[in-house]
C-alpha positions in Angstrom: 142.0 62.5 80.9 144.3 64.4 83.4 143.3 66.7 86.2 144.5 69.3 84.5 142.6 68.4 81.0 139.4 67.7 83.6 140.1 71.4 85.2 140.4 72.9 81.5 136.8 71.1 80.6 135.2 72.4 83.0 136.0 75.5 83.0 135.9 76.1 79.6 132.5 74.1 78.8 133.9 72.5 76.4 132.8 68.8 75.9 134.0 67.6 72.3 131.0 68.1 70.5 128.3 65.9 72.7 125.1 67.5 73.0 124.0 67.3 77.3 120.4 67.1 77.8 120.0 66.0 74.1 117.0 63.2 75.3 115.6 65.5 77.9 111.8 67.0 77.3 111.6 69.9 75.7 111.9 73.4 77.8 108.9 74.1 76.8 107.2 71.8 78.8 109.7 72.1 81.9 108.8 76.5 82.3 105.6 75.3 81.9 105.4 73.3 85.0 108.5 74.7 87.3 107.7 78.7 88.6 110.5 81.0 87.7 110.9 81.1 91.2 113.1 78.1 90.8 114.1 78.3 87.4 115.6 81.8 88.0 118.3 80.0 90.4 118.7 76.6 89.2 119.0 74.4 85.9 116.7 72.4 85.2 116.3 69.3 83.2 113.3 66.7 83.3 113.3 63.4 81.5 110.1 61.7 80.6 107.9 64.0 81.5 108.8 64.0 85.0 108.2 67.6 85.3 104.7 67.2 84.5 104.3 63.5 86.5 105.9 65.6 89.8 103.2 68.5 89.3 100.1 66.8 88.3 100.5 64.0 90.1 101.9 64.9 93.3 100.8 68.1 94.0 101.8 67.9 98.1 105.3 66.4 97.3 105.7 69.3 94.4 104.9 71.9 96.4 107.3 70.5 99.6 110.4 70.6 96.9 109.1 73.8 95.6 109.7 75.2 99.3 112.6 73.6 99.8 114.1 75.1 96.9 113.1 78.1 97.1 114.6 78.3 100.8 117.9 76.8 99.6 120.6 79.5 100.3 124.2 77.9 100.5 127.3 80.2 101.7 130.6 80.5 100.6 131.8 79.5 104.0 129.6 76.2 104.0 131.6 75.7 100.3 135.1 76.2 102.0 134.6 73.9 104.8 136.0 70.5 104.8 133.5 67.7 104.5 133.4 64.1 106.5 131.2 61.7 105.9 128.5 63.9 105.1 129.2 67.6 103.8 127.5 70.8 105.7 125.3 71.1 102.7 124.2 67.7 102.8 123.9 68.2 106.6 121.8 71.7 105.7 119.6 70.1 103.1 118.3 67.6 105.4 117.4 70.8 107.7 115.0 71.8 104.9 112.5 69.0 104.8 109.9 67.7 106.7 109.7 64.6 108.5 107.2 62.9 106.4 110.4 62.9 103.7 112.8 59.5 105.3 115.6 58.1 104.1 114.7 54.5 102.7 116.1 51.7 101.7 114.5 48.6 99.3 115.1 44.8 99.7 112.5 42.5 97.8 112.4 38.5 97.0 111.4 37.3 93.7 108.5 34.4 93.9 109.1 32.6 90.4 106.5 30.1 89.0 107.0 28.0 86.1 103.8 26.5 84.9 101.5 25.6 82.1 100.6 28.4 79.5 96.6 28.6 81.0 98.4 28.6 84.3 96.2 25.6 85.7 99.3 23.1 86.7 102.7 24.8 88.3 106.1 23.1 87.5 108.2 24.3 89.8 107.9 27.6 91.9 110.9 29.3 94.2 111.8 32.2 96.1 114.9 33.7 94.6 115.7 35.8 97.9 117.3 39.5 97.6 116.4 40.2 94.4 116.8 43.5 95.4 118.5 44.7 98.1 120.6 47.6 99.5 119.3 50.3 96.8 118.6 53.7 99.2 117.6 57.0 98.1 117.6 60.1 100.6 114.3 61.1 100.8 110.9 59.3 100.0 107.5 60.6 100.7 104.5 58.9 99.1 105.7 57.9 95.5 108.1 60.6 94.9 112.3 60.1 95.9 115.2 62.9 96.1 118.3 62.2 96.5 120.9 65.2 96.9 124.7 64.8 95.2 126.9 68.0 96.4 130.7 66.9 95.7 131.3 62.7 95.3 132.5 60.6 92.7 130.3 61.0 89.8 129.8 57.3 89.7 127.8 58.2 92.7 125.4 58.9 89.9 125.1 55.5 88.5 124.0 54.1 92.1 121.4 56.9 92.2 119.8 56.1 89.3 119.9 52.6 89.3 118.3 53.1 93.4 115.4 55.4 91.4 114.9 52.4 88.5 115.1 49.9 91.3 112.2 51.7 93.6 110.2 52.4 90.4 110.5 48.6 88.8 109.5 47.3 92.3 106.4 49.8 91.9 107.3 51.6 95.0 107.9 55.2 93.2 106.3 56.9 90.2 109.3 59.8 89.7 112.8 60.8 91.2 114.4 63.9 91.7 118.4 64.5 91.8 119.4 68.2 93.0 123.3 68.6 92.3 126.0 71.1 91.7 124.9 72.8 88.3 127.1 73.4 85.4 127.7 77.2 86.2 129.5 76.1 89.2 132.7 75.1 88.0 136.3 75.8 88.3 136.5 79.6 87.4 133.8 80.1 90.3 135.7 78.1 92.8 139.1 79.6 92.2 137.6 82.7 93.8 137.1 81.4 96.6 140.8 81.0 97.7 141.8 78.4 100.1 140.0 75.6 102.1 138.6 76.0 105.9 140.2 74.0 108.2 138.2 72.0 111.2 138.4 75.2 113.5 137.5 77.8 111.2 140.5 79.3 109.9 142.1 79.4 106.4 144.1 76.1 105.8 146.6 75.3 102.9 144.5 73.8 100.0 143.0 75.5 97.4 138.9 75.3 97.4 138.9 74.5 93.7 140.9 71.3 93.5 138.0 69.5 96.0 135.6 70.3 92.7 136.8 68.7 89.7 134.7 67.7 86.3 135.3 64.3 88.1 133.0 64.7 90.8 129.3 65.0 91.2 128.2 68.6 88.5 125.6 68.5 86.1 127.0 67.3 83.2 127.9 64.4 84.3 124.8 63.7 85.4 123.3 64.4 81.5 125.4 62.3 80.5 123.9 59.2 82.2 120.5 60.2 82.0 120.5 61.0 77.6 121.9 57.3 78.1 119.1 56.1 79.6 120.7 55.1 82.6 117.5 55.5 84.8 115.2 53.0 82.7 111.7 53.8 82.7 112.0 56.1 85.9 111.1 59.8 85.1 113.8 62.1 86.6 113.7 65.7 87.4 117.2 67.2 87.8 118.1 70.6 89.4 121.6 72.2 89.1 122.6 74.3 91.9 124.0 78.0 90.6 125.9 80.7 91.9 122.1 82.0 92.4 122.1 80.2 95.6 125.3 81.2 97.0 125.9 83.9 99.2 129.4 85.5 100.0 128.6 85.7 104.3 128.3 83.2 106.6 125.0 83.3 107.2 123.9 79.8 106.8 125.0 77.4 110.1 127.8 75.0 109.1 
């Protein structure tokens, strides 16, 4: 596929007759646990009941990413400025939660035992070190993980999800949740927005659209992994960003 043909795709929602959010629970059952608070301004798509897991079972953590949420207020300034290693948004999202939510990384060793079927005589037993090791997912607190994908590669996805099957194989987290760019946030919205800020503030030469393609991080392509299973047993609660949460000033600090 082109640039231009992943430009047209986006914009015109068209995705050759696949179904996104096909495997996710029924809507039903995500209203009934998300306030309209959040659903008013964001997509929302849970997958194995991790709507219900985040709300019944982690009441604290729920009602944290509740807040957060609900404070979430991007500009169309913060859009238009140039990113580094780590966008203004990503930069602003870290703003919005507390200390108890840390950045975390997993490494584990595997103790394997071969022995008799009653278990009374071992054969052979070793330590098969870094069985995992590097997975890290931006925010942890207690049992429940968040990671935030504004604008990367979408195989960005891939590591996120295997990092939330990783944590939740190792026993270490019960549910994940992914905030991203939502569908509604595509090309036609970020043609209006005209050209790119440069370092200093002022209008620069590229336009603000072409750093957004149906290549990078959006919603769908996130659907796409997760109706594939690509998160194993983890349940995963997904929240697309709108142009709900954007406002036209520059009234959030970039």
């Amino acid at each position: 596929m082109t640039a231009g043909d992943d430009e047209v795709d986006e914009a015109s929602g068209r995705d050759d007759d696949v179904s996104f959010g096909r495997n996710a629970d029924h809507p039903d059952l995500v209203s009934g646990a998300i306030p309209a608070s959040i659903t008013d301004r964001f997509e929302v798509y849970s997958y194995r009941n991790a709507a219900s897991v985040l709300k019944n079972g982690f009441p604290g953590q729920f009602a944290s990413i509740v807040s957060v949420l609900e404070r979430f207020e991007i500009s169309t300034q913060q859009i238009r400025t140039p990113g580094g290693s780590k966008s203004v948004i990503a930069k602003y999202v870290d703003t919005l939660f507390d200390p108890q939510w840390r950045e975390m990384r997993i490494s584990a060793d595997l103790h394997v035992k071969l022995q008799s079927p009653k278990g009374s005589e071992i054969y052979d037993s070793y330590i098969r070190e870094g069985f995992l090791d590097g997975h890290r997912i931006d925010f942890v607190n207690g049992r429940v993980a968040v990671d935030l994908e504004w604008n990367s590669k979408d195989q960005t996805y891939d590591r996120d999800l295997y990092a939330f099957s990783a944590f939740y194989e190792a026993g270490a987290i019960d549910v994940g949740v992914i905030i991203t760019r939502g569908s509604s946030l595509d090309t036609n919205f970020f043609r209006r927005l005209g050209k790119v800020l440069t370092k200093d503030g002022s209008e620069g030469a590229g336009e603000v659209y072409k750093k957004y393609g149906a290549s990078t991080t959006w919603m769908r392509k996130l659907l796409y992994r997760l109706d594939a299973g690509r998160n194993g047993g983890c349940p995963v609660l997904a929240f697309g960003i709108t142009p709900r949460c954007v406002v036209d000033d520059a009234s959030q600090p970039a």
